[in-house]
C-alpha positions as CSV (number, residue, x, y, z in Angstrom):
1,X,-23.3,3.0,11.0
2,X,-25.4,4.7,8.7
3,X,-24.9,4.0,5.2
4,X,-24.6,7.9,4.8
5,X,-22.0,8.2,7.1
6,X,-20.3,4.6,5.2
7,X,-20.5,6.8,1.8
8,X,-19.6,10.8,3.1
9,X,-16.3,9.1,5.0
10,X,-14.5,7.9,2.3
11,X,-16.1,10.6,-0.1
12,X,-15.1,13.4,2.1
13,X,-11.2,10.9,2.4
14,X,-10.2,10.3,-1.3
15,X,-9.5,13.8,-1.9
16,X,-6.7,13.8,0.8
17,X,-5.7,10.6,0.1
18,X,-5.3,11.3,-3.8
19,X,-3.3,14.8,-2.5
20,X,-1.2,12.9,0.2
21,X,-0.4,9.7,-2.4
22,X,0.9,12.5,-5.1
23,X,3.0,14.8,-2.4
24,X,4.8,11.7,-1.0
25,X,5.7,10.2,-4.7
26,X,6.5,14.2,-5.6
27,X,6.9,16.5,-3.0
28,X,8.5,19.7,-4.9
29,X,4.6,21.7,-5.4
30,X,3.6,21.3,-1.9
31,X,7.7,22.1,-0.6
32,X,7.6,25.3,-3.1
33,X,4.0,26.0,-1.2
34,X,4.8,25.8,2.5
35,X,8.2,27.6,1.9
36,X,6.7,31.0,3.1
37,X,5.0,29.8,5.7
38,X,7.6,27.5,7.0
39,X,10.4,30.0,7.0
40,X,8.2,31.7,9.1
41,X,6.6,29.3,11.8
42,X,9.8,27.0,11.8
43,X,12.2,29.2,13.2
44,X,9.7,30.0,16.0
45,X,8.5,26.5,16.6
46,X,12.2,25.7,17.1
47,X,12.2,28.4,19.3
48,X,9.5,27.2,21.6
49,X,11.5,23.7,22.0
50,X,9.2,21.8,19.4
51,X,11.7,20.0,16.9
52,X,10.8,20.7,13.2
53,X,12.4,19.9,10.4
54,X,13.7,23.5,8.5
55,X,13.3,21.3,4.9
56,X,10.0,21.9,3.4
57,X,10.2,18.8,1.7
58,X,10.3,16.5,4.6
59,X,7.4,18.8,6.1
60,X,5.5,18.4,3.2
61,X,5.9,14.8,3.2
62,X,5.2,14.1,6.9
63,X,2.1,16.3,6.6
64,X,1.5,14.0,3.6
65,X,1.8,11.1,5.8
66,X,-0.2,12.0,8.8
67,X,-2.7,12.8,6.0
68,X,-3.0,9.3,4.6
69,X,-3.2,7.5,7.8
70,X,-6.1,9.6,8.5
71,X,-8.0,9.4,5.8
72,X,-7.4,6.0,5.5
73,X,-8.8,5.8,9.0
74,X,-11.5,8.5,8.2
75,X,-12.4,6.2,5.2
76,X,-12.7,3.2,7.2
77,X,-15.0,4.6,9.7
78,X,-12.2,3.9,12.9
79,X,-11.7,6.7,15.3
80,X,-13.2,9.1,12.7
81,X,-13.8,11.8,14.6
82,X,-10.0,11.9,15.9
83,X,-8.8,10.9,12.3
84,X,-10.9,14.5,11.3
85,X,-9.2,16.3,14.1
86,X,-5.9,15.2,12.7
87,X,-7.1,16.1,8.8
88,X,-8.1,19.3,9.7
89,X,-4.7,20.3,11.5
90,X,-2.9,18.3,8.7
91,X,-4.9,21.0,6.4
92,X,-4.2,24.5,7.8
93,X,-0.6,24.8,6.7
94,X,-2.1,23.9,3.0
95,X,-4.7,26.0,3.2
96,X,-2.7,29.4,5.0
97,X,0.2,28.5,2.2
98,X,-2.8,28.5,-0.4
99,X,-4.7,31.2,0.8
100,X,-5.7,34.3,-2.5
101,X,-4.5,36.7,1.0
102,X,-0.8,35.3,0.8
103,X,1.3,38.8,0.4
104,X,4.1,36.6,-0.8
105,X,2.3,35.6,-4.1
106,X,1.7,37.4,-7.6
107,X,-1.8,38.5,-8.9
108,X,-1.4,35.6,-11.2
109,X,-1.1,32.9,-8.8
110,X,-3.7,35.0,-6.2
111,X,-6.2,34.1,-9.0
112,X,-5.3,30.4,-9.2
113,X,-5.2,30.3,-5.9
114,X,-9.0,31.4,-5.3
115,X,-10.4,28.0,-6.3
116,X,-7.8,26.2,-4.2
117,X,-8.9,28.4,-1.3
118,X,-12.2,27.2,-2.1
119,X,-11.9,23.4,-1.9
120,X,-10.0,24.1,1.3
121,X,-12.7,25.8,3.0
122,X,-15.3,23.0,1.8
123,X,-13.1,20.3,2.9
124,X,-12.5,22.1,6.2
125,X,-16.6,22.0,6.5
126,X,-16.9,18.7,6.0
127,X,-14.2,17.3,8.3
128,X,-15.6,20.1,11.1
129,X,-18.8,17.7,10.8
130,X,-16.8,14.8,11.3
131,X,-15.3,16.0,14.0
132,X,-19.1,16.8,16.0
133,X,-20.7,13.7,14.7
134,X,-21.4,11.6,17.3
135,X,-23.3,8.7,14.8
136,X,-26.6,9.3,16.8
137,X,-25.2,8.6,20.1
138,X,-25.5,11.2,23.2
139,X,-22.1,13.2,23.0
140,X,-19.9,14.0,26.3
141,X,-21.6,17.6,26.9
142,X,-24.8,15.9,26.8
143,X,-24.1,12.8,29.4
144,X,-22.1,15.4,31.4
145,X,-25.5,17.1,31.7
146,X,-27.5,14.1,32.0
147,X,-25.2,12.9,34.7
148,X,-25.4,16.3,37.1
149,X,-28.7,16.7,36.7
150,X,-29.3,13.2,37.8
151,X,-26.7,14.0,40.8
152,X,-28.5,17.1,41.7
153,X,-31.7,14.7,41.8
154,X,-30.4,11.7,43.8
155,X,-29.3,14.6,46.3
156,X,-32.5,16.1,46.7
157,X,-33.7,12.4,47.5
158,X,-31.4,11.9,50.1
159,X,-31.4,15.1,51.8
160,X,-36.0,14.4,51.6
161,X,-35.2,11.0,52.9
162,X,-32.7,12.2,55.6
163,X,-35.4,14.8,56.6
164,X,-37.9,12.4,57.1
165,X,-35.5,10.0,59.2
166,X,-34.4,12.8,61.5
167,X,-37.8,13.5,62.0
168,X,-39.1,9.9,62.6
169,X,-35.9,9.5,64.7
170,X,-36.7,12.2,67.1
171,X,-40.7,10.8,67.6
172,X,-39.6,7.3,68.4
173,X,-37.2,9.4,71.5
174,X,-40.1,10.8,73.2
C-alpha cells in the first residue's frame, strides 16, 4: 500500500469515528437531526416491507454503529473500498438532515448549517475516491475489457487456423 493511501484512510476515518464515538455515548443531537427526515422515510420504508426502527434514537445510533465499524475498517486499510460504500450511505441521512435546503429549519440554524453542509460534501469526496481506488491495480471494467478483447482475438485465431485446416484438409482428398 502506498504510504499515501496508509495516511489519507485513517485521515479521511477519524472524522467519522470521532462523530460515531460521540452519537453512540449521546445520541439526542443526531435523534433531534434525523427526526424530519425519519418521520418521513420511515413510514414508507415500513411500507415497502424493510423493518426500521420509528425511534430516531436507535437510528441514529445504528447509523453510528455501521459508521465505526467502517471507519475503523476504512482506517485499517481492510475492504476499504466496501467500508467507503458503507460510509457514504451511512452519511446521506446526516447530510439530507443537515442540508442549509431543509424547509423544516429556521434561518438561524440554515446558517449554521452551511458549514456542516460543507464538511459533508468534502467528506462525501473523499470517500467517492475511496470507493474508485483500485491501489494501482487494473479495476473490473478494465480486465472485463482486457478479457473480451483477448476473446475476440483467440477467436480470430481459431476461425484463421480452422480456415487453413479446411483448406489443407480438402488438398490432401484429391
Amino acid at each position: 500500500m502506498a504510504i499515501s493511501r496508509r495516511i489519507a484512510r485513517p485521515l479521511l476515518s477519524s472524522a467519522f469515528i470521532a462523530t460515531s464515538v460521540q452519537v453512540l455515548k449521546d445520541p439526542g443531537p443526531a435523534a433531534d437531526n434525523l427526526r424530519a427526515w425519519s418521520d418521513r422515510v420511515v413510514p414508507a420504508a415500513r411500507a415497502q416491507g424493510i423493518p426500521l426502527p420509528q425511534d430516531p434514537a436507535v437510528l441514529a445510533r445504528a447509523a453510528a454503529a455501521v459508521q465505526l465499524a467502517a471507519a475503523g475498517a476504512l482506517a485499517l486499510g481492510k475492504a476499504p473500498r466496501l467500508s467507503a460504500v458503507l460510509l457514504t450511505a451511512a452519511l446521506a441521512p446526516n447530510a439530507l438532515a443537515s442540508s442549509p435546503l431543509n424547509p423544516t429549519l429556521d434561518s438561524a440554524s440554515r446558517e449554521r448549517n452551511v458549514v456542516e453542509t460543507a464538511k459533508n460534501a468534502s467528506l462525501l469526496g473523499g470517500l467517492l475516491l475511496a470507493t474508485v481506488d483500485t491501489e494501482g491495480r487494473p479495476g473490473i471494467a478494465w480486465r472485463a475489457r482486457r478479457a473480451a478483447r483477448d476473446a475476440k482475438r483467440q477467436a480470430r485465431h481459431l476461425t484463421k487456423e480452422a480456415k487453413l485446416e479446411t483448406r489443407l484438409a480438402g488438398k490432401s482428398l484429391t
